[in-house]
mmCIF file of the N, C-alpha and C atoms, coordinates in Angstrom:
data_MODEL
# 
_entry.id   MODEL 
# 
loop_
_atom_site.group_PDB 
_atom_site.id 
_atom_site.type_symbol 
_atom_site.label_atom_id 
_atom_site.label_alt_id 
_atom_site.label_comp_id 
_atom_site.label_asym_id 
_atom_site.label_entity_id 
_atom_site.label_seq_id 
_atom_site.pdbx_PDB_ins_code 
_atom_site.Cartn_x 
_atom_site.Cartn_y 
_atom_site.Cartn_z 
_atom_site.occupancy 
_atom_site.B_iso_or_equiv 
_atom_site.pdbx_formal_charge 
_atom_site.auth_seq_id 
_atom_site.auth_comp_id 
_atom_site.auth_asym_id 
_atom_site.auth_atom_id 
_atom_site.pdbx_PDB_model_num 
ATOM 1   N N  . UNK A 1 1  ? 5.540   17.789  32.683 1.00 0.00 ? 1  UNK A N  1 
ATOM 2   C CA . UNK A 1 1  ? 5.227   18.792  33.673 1.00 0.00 ? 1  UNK A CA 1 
ATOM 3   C C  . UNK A 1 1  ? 6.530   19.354  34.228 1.00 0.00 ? 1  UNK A C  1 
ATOM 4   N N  . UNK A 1 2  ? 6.515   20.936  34.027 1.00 0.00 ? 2  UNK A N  1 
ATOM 5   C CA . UNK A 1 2  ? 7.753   21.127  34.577 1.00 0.00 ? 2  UNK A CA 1 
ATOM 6   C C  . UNK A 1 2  ? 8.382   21.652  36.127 1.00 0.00 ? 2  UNK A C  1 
ATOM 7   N N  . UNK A 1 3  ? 9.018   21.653  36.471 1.00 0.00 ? 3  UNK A N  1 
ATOM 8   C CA . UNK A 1 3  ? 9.147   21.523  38.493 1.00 0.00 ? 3  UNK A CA 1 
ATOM 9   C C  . UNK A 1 3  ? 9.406   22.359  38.758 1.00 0.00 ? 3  UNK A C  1 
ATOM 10  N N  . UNK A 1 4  ? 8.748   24.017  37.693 1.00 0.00 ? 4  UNK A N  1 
ATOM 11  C CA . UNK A 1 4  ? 8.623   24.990  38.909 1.00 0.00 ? 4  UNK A CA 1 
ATOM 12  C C  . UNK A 1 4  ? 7.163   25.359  39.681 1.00 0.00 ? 4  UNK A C  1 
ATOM 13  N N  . UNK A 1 5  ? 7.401   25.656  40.789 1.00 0.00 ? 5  UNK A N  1 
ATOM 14  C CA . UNK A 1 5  ? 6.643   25.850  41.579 1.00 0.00 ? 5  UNK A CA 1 
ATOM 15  C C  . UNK A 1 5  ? 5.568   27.383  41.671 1.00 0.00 ? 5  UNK A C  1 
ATOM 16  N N  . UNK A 1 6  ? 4.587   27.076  41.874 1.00 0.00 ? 6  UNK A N  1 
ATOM 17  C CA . UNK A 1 6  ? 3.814   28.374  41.661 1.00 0.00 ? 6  UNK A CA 1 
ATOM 18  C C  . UNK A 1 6  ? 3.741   29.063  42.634 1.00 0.00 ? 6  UNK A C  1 
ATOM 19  N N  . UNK A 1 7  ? 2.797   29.870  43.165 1.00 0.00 ? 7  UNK A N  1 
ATOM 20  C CA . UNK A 1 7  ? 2.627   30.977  44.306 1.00 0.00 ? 7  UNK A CA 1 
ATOM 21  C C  . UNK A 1 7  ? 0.814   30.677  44.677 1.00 0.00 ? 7  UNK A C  1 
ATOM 22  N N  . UNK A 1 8  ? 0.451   30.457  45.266 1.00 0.00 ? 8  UNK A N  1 
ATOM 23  C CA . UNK A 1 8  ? -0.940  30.010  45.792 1.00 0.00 ? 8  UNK A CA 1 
ATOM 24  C C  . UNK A 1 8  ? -1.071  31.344  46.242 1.00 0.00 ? 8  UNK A C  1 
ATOM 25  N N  . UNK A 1 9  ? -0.556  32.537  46.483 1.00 0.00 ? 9  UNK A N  1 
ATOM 26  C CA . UNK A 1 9  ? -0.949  33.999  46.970 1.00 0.00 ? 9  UNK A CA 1 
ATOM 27  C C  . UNK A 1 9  ? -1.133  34.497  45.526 1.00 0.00 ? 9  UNK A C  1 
ATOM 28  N N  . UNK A 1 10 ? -2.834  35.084  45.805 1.00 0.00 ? 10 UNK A N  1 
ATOM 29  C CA . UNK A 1 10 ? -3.240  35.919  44.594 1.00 0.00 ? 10 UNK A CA 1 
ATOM 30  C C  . UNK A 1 10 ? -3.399  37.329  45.182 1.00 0.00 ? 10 UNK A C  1 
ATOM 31  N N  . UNK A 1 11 ? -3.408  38.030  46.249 1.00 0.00 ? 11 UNK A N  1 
ATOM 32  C CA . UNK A 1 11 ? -3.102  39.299  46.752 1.00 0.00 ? 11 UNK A CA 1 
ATOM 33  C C  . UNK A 1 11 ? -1.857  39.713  47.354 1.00 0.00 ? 11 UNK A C  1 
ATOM 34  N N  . UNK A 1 12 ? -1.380  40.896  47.690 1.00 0.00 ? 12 UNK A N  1 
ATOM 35  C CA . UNK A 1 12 ? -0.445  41.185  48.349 1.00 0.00 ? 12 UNK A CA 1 
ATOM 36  C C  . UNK A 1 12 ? -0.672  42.001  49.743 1.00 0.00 ? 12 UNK A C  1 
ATOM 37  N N  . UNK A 1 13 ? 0.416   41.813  50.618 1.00 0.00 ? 13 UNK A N  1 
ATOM 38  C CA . UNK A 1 13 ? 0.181   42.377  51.663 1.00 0.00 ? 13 UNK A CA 1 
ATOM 39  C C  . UNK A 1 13 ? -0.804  43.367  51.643 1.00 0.00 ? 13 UNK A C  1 
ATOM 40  N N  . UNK A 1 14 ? -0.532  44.109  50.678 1.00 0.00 ? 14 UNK A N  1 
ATOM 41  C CA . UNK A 1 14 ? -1.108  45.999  50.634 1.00 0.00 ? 14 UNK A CA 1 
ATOM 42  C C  . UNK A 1 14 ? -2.366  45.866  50.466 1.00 0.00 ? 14 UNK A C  1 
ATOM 43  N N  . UNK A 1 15 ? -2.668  44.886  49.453 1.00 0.00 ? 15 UNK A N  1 
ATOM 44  C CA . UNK A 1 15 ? -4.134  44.600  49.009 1.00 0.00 ? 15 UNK A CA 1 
ATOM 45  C C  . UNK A 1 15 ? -4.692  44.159  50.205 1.00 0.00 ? 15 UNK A C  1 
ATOM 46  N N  . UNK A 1 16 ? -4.468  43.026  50.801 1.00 0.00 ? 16 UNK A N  1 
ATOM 47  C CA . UNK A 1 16 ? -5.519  42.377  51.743 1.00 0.00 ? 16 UNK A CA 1 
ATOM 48  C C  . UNK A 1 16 ? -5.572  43.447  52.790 1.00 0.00 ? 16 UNK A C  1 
ATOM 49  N N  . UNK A 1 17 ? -4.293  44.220  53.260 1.00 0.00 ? 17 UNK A N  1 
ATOM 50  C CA . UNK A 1 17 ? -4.803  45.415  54.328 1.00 0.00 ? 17 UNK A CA 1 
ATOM 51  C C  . UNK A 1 17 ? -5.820  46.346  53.786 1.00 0.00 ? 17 UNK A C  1 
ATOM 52  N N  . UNK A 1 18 ? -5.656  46.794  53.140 1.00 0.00 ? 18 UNK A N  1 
ATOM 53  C CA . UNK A 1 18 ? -6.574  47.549  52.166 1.00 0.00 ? 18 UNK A CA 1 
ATOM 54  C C  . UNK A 1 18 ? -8.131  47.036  52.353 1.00 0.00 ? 18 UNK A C  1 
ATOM 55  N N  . UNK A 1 19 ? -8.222  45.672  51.642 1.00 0.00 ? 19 UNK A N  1 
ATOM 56  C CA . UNK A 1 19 ? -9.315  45.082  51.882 1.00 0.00 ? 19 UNK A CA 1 
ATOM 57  C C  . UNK A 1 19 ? -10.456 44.966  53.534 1.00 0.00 ? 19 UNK A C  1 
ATOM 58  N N  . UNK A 1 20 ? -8.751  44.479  54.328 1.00 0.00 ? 20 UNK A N  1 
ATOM 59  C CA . UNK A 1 20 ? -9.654  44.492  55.559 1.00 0.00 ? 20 UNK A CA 1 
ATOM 60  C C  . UNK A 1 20 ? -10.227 45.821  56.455 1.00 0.00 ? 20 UNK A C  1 
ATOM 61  N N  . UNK A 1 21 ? -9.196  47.180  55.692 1.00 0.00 ? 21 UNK A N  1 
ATOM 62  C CA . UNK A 1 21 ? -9.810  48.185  56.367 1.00 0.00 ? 21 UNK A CA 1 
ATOM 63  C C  . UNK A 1 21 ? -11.041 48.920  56.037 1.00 0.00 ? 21 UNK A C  1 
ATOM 64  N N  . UNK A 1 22 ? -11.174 48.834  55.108 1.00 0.00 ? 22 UNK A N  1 
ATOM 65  C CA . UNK A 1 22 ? -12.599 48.858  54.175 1.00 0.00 ? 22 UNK A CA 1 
ATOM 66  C C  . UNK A 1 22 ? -13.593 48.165  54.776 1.00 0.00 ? 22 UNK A C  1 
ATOM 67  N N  . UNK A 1 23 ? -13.470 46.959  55.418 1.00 0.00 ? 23 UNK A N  1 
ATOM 68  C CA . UNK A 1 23 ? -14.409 45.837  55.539 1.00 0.00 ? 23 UNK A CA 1 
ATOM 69  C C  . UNK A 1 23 ? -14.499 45.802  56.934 1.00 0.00 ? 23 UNK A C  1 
ATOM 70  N N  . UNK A 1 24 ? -13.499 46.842  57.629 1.00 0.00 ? 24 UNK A N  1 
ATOM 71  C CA . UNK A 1 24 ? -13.566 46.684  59.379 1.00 0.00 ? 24 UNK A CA 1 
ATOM 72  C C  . UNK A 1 24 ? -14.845 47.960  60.208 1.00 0.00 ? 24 UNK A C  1 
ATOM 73  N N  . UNK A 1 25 ? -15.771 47.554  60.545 1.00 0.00 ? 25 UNK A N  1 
ATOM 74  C CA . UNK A 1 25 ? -16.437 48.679  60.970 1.00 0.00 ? 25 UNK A CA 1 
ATOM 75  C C  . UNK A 1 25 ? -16.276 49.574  61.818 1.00 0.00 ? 25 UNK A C  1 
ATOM 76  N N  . UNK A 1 26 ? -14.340 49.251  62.739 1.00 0.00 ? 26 UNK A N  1 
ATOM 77  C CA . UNK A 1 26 ? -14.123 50.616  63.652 1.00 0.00 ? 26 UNK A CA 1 
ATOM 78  C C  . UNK A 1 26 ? -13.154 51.139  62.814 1.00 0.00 ? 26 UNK A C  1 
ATOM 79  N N  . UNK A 1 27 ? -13.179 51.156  61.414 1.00 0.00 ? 27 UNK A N  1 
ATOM 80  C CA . UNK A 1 27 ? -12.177 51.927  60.797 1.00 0.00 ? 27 UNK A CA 1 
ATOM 81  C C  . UNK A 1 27 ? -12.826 53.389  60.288 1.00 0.00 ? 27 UNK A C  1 
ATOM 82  N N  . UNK A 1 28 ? -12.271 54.515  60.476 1.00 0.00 ? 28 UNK A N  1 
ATOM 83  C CA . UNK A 1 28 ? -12.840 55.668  60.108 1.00 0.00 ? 28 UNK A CA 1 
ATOM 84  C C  . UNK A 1 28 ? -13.523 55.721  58.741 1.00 0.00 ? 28 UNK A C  1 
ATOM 85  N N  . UNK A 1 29 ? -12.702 55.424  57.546 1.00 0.00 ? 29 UNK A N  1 
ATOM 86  C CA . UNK A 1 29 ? -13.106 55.279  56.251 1.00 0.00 ? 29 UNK A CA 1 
ATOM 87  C C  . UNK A 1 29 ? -14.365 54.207  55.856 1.00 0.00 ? 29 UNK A C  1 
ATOM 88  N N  . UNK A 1 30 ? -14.480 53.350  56.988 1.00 0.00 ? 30 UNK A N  1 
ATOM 89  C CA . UNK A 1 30 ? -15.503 52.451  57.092 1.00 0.00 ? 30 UNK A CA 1 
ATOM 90  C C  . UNK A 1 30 ? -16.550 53.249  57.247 1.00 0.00 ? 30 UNK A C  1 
ATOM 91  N N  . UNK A 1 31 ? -16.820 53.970  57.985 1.00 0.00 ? 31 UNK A N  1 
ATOM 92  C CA . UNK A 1 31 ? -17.775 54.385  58.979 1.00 0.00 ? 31 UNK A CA 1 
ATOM 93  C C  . UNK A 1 31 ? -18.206 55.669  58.341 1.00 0.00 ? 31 UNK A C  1 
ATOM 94  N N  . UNK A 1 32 ? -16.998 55.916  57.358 1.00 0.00 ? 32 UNK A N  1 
ATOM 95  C CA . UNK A 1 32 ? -17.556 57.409  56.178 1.00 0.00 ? 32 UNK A CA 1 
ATOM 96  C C  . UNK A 1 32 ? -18.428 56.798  55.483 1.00 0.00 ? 32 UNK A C  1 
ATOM 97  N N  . UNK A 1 33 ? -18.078 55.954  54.524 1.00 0.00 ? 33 UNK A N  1 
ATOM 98  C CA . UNK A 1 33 ? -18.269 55.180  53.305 1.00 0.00 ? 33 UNK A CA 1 
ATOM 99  C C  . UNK A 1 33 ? -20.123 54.383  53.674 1.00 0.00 ? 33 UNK A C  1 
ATOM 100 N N  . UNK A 1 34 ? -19.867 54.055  55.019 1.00 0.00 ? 34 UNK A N  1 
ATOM 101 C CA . UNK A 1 34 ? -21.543 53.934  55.748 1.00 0.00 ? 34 UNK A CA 1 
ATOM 102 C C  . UNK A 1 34 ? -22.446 54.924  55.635 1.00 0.00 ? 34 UNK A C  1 
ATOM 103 N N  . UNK A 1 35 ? -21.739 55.709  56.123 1.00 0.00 ? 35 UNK A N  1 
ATOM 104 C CA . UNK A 1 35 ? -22.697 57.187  56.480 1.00 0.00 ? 35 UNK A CA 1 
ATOM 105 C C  . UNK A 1 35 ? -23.137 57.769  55.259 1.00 0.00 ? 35 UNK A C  1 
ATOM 106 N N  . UNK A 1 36 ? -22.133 57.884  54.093 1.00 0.00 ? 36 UNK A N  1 
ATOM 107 C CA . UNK A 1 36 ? -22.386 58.634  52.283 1.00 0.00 ? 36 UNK A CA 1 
ATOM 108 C C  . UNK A 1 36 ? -23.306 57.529  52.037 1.00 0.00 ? 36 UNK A C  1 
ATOM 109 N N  . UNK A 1 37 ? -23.561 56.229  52.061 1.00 0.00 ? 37 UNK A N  1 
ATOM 110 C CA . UNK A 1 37 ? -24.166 55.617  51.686 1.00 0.00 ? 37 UNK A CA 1 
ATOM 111 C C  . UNK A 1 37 ? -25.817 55.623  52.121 1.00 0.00 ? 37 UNK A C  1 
ATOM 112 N N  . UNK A 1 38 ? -25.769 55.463  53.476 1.00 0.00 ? 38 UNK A N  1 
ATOM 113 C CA . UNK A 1 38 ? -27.219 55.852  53.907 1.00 0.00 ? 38 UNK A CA 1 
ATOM 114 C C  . UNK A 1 38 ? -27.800 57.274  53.801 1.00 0.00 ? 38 UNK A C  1 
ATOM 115 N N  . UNK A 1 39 ? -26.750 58.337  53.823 1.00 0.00 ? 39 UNK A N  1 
ATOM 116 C CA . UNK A 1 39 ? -27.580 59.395  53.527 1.00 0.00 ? 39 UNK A CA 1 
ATOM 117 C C  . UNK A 1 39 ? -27.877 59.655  52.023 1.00 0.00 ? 39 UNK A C  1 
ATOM 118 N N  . UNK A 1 40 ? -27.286 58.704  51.082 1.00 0.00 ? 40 UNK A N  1 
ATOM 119 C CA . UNK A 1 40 ? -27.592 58.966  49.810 1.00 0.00 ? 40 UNK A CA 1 
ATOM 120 C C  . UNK A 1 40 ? -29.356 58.313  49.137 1.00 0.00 ? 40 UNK A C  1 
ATOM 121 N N  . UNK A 1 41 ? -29.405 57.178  50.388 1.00 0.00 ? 41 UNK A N  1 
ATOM 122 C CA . UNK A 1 41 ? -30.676 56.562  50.171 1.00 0.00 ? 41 UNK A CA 1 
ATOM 123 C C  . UNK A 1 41 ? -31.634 57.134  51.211 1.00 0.00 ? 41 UNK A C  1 
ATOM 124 N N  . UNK A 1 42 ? -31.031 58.508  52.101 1.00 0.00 ? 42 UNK A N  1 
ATOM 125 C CA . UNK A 1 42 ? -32.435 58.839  52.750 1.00 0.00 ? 42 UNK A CA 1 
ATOM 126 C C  . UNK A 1 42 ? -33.147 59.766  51.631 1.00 0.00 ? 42 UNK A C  1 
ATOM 127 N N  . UNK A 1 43 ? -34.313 59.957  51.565 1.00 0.00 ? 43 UNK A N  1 
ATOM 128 C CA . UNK A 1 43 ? -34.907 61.164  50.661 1.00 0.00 ? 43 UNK A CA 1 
ATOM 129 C C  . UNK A 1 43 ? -35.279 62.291  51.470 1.00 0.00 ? 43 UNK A C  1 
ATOM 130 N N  . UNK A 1 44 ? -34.915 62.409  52.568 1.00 0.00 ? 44 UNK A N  1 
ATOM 131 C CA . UNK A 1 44 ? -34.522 63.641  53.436 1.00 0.00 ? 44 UNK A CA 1 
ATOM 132 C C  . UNK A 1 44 ? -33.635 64.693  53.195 1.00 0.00 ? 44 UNK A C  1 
ATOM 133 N N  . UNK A 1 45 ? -32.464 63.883  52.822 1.00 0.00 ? 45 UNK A N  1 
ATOM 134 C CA . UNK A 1 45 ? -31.346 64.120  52.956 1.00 0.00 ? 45 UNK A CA 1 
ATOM 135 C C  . UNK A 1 45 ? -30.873 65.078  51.457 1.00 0.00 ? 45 UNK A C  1 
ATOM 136 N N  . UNK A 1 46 ? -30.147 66.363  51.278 1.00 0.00 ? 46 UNK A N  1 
ATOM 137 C CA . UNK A 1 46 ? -29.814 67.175  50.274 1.00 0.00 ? 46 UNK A CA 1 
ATOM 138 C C  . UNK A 1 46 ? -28.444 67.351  50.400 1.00 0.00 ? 46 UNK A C  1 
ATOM 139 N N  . UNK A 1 47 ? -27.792 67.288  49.182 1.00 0.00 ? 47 UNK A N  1 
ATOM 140 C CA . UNK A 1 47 ? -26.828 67.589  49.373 1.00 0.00 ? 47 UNK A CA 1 
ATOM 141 C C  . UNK A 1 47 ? -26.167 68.568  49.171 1.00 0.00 ? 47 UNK A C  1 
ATOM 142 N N  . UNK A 1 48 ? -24.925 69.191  49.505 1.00 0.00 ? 48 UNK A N  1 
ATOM 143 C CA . UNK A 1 48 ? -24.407 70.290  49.272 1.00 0.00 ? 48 UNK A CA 1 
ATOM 144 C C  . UNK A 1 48 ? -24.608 70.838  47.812 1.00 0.00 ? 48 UNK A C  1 
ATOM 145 N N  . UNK A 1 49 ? -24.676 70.346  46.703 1.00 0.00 ? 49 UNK A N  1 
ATOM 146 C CA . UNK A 1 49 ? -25.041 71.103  45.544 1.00 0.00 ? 49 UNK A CA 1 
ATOM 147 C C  . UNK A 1 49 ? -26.420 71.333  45.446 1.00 0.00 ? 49 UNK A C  1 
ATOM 148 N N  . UNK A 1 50 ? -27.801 70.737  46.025 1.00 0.00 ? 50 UNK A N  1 
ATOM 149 C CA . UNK A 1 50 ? -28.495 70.988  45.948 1.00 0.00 ? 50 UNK A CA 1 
ATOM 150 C C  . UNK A 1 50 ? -29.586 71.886  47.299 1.00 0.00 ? 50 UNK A C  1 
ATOM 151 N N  . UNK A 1 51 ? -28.563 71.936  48.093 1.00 0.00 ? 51 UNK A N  1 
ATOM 152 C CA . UNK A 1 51 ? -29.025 73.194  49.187 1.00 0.00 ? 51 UNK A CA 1 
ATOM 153 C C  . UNK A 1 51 ? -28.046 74.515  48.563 1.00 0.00 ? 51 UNK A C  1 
ATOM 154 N N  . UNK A 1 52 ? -26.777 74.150  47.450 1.00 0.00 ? 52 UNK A N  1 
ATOM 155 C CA . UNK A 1 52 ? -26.479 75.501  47.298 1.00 0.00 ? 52 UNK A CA 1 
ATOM 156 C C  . UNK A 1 52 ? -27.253 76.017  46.062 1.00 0.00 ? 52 UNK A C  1 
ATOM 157 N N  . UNK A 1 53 ? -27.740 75.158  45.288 1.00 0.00 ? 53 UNK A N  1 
ATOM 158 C CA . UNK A 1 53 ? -28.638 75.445  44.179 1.00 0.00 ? 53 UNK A CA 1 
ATOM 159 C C  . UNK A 1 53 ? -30.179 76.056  44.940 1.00 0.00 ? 53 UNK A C  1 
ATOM 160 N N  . UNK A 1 54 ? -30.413 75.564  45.829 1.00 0.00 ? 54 UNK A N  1 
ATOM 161 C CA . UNK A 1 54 ? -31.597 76.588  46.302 1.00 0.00 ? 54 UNK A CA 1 
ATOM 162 C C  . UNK A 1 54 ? -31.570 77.357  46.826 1.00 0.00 ? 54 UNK A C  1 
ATOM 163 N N  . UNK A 1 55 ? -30.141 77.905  47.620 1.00 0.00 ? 55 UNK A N  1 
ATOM 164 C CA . UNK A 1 55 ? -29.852 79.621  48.295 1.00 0.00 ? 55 UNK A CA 1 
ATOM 165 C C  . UNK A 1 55 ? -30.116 79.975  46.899 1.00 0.00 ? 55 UNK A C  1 
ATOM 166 N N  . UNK A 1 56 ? -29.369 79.771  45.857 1.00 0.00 ? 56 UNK A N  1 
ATOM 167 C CA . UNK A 1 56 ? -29.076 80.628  44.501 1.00 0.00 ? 56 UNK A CA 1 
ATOM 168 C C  . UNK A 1 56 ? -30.786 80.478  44.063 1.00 0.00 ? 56 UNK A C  1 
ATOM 169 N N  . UNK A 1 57 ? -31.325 79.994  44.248 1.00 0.00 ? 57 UNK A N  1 
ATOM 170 C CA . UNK A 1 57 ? -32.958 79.907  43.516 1.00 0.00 ? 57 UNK A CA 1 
ATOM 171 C C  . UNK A 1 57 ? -34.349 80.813  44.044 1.00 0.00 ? 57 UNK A C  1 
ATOM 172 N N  . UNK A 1 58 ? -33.410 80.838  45.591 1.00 0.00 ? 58 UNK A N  1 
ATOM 173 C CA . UNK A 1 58 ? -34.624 81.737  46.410 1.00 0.00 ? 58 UNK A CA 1 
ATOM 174 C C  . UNK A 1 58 ? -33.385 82.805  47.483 1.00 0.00 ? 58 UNK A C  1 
ATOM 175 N N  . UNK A 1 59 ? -32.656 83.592  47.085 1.00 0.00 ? 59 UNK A N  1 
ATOM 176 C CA . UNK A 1 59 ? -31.718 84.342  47.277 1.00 0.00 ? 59 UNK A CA 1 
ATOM 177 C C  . UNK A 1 59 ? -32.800 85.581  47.174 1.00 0.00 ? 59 UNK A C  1 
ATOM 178 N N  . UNK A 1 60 ? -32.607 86.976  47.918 1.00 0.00 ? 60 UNK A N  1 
ATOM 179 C CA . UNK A 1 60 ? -32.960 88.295  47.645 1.00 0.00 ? 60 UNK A CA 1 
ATOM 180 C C  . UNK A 1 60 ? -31.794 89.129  47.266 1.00 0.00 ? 60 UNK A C  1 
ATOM 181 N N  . UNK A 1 61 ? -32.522 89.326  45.856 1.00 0.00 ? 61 UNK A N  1 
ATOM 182 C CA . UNK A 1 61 ? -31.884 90.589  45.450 1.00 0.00 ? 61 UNK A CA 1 
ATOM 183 C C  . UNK A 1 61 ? -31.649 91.673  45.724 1.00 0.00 ? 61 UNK A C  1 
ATOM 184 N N  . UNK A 1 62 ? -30.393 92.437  45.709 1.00 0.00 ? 62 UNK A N  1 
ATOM 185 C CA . UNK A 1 62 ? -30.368 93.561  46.433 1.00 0.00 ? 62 UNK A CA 1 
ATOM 186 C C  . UNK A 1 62 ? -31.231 94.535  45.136 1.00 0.00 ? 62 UNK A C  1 
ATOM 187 N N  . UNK A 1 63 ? -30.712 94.379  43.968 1.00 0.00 ? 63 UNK A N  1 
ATOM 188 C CA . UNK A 1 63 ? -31.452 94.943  42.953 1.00 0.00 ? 63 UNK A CA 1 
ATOM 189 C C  . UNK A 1 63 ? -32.521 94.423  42.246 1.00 0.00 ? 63 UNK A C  1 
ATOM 190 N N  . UNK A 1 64 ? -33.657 95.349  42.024 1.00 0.00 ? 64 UNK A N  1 
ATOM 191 C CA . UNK A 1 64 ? -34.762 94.502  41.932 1.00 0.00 ? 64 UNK A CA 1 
ATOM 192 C C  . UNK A 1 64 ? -34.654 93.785  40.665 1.00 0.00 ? 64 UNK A C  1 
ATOM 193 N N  . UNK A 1 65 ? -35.150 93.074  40.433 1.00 0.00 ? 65 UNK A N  1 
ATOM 194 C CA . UNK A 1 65 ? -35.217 91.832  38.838 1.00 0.00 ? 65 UNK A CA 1 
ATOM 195 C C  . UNK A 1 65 ? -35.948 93.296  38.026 1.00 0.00 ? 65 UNK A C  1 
ATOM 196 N N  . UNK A 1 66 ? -37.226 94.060  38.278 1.00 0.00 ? 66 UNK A N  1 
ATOM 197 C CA . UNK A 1 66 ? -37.611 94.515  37.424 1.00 0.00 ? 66 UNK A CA 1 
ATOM 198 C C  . UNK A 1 66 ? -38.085 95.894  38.176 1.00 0.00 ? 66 UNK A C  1 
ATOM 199 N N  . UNK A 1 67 ? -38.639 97.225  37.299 1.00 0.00 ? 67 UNK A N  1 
ATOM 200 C CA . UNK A 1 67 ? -38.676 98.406  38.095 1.00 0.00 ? 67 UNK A CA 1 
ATOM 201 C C  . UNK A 1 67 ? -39.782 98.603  36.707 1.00 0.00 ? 67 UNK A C  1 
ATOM 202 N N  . UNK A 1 68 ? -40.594 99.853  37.640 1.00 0.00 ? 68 UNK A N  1 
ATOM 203 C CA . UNK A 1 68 ? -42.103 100.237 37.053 1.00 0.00 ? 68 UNK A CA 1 
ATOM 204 C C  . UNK A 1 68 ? -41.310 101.181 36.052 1.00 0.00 ? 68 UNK A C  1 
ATOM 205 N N  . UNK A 1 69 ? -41.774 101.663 35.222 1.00 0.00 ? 69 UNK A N  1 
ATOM 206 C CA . UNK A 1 69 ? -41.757 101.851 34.385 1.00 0.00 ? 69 UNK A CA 1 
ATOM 207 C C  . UNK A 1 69 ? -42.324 103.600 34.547 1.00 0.00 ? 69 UNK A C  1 
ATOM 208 N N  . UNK A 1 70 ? -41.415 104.718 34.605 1.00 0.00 ? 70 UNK A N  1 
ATOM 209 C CA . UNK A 1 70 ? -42.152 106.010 35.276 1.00 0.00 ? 70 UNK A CA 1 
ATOM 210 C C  . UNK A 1 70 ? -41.991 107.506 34.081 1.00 0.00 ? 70 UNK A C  1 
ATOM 211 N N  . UNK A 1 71 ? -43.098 108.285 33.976 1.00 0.00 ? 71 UNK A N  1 
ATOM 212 C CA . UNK A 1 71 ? -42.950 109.037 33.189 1.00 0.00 ? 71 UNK A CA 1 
ATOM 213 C C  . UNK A 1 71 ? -42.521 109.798 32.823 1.00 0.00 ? 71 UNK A C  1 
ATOM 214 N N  . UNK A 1 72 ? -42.030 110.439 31.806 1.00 0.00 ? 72 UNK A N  1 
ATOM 215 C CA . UNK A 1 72 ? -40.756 111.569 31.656 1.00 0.00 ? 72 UNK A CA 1 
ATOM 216 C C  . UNK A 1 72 ? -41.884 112.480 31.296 1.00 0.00 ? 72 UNK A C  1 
ATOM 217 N N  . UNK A 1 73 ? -41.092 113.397 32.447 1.00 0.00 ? 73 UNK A N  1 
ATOM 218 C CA . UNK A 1 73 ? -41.677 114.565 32.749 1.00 0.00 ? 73 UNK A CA 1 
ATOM 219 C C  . UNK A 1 73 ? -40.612 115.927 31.519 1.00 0.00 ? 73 UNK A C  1 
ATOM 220 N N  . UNK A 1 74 ? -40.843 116.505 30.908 1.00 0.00 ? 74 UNK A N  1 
ATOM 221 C CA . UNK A 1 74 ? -40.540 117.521 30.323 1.00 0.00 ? 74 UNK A CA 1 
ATOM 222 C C  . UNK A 1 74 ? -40.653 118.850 31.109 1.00 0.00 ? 74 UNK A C  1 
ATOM 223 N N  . UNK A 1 75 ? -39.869 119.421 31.342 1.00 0.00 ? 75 UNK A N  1 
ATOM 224 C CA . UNK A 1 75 ? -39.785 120.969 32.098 1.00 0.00 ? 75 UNK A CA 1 
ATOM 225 C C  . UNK A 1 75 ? -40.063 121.975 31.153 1.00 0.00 ? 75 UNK A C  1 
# 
């Protein structure tokens, strides 16, 4: 067995801060990461691509989609 010595630390400073701010509930990014989460499981809740997919679905045209069809008159 040879007599060097190991390191019993498997994270580093950066990591475990990291970790605990994630995991602290008065941290801002905490409190995002809450909020995306529950509104992703309300079924209330729409999100920006799909409230902009329904302006674009029920939008008024300034020009109509289709026009009657009118007779040519000859002079």
């Amino acid at each position: 067995m040879s007599g060097t010595k190991k390191s019993c630390k498997t994270h580093t400073k950066a990591q475990l801060d990291n970790w605990a701010n994630q995991n602290n509930p008065n941290n801002k990014a905490y409190r995002a990461n809450a909020n995306n989460h529950s509104n992703q499981l309300n079924p209330n809740h729409k999100s920006h691509q799909q409230i902009h997919n329904a302006h674009r679905r029920n939008k008024d045209y300034l020009v109509p989609v289709w026009a009657p069809d009118y007779i040519e008159y000859d002079d």
